[in-house]
C-alpha positions in Angstrom: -2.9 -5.4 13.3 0.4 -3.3 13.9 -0.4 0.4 15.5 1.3 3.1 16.0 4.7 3.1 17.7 5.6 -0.7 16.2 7.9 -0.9 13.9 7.3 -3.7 11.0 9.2 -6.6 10.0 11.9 -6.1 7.0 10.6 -8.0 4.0 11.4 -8.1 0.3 8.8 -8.2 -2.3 8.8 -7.8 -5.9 7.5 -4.8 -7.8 5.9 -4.0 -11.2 8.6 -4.8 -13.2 9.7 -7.2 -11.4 12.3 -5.1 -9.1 12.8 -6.4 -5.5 12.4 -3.8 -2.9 13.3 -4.1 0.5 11.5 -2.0 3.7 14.6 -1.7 5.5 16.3 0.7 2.1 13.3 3.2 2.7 15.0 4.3 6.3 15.8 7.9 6.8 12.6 8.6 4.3 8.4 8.7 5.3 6.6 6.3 3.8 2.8 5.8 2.9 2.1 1.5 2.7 -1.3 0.9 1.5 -2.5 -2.1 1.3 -6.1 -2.8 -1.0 -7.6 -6.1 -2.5 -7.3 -5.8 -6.1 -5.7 -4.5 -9.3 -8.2 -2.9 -12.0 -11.4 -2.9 -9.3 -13.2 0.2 -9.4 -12.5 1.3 -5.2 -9.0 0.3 -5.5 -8.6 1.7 -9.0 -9.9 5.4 -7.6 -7.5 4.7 -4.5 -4.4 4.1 -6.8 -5.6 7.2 -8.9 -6.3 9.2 -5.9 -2.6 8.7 -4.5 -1.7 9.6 -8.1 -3.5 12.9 -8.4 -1.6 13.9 -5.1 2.0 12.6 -5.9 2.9 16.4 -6.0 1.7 16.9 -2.9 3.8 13.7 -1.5 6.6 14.7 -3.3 6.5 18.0 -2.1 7.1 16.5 2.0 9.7 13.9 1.0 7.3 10.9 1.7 7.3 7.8 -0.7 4.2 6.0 -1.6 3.7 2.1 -1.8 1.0 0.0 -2.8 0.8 -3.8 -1.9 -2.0 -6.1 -2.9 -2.1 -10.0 -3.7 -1.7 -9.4 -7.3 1.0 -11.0 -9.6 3.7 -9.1 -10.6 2.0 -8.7 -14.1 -1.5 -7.7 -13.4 0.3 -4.7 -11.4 2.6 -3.5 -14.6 -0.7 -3.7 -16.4 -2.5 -1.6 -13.8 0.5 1.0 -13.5 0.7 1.7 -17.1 -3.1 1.4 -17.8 -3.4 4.6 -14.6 0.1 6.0 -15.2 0.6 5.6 -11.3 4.1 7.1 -10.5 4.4 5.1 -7.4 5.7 1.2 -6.4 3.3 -1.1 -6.1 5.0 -4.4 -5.0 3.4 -7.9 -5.1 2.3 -9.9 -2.0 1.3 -13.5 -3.6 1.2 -15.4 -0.9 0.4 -12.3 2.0 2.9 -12.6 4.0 3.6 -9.1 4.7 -0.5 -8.3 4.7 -0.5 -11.2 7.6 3.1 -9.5 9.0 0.9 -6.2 8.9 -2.4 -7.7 10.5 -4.4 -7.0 7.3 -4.6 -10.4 6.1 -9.0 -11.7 5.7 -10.4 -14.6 4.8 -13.9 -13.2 2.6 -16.3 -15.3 0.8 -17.8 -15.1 -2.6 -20.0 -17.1 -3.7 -19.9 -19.6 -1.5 -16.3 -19.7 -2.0 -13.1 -18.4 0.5 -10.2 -17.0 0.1 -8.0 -14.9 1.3 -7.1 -10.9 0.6 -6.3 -8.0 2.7 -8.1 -5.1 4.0 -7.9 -1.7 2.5 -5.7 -0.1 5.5 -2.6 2.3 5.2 0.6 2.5 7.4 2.6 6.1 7.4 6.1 5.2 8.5 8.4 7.8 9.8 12.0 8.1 8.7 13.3 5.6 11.6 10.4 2.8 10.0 8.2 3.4 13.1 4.5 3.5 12.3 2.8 7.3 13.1 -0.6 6.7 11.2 -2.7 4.1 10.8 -5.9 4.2 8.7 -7.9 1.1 9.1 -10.7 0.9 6.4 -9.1 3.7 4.1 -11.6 5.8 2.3 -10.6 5.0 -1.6 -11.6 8.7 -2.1 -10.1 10.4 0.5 -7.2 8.4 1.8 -4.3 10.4 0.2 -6.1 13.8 1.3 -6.7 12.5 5.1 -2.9 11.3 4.8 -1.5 14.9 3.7 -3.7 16.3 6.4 -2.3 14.4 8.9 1.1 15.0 7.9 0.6 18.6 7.8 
């Protein structure tokens, strides 16, 4: 998993509507990267809504707020406009960037595996170097320990 004081690999990846965003155009700006499992899930639901109740407050310090999961680009404009989340949330198909990241897992269900990523969150600073990292995020209280951190 990267830490603190690594700087992650550029990469491109698709949002919500289908946008391509690329890491390296975020420099000279904070940013929050979470990474959860799962569009429409109830923990990863109250995680996207949680980051959503405090988009004021990241507003407010200049810091811009990404979401990345597995999910096709669909299931994510679906989840945005079902939560009204005023954030990207960009598509990671075949996790690339989660195993770029170190949050790539195999889990089982069922008797069944496959592969997801963990619910962990990177804070960049404005030169892309990594300042935070919170490994098994709280859904509830990940944007508040974020802000806290920052402040």
């Amino acid at each position: 998993m990267l830490q603190v004081g690594q700087t992650p690999k550029d990469f491109i990846l698709k949002d919500s509507f289908g946008a391509l965003h690329q890491l390296s155009s975020y420099r000279g700006k904070k940013v929050v990267i979470y990474f959860y499992p799962k569009d429409g899930t109830s923990d990863c639901t109250l995680q996207a809504c949680t980051f959503r109740d405090f988009d004021h407050a990241f507003k407010e310090k200049g810091i811009i707020v990404i979401g990345i999961s597995r999910d096709k680009v669909s299931s994510h404009k679906k989840f945005v406009l079902n939560h009204q989340l005023p954030f990207t949330l960009l598509s990671d198909e075949g996790l690339v960037v989660a195993e770029q990241f170190g949050v790539k897992v195999e889990k089982s269900m069922y008797g069944k595996k496959y592969f997801t990523n963990t619910r962990t969150t990177f804070v960049l600073n404005e030169e892309g170097i990594i300042t935070h990292v919170f490994e098994k995020a709280s859904p509830s209280e990940n944007a508040s320990d974020i802000i806290k951190a920052l402040s």
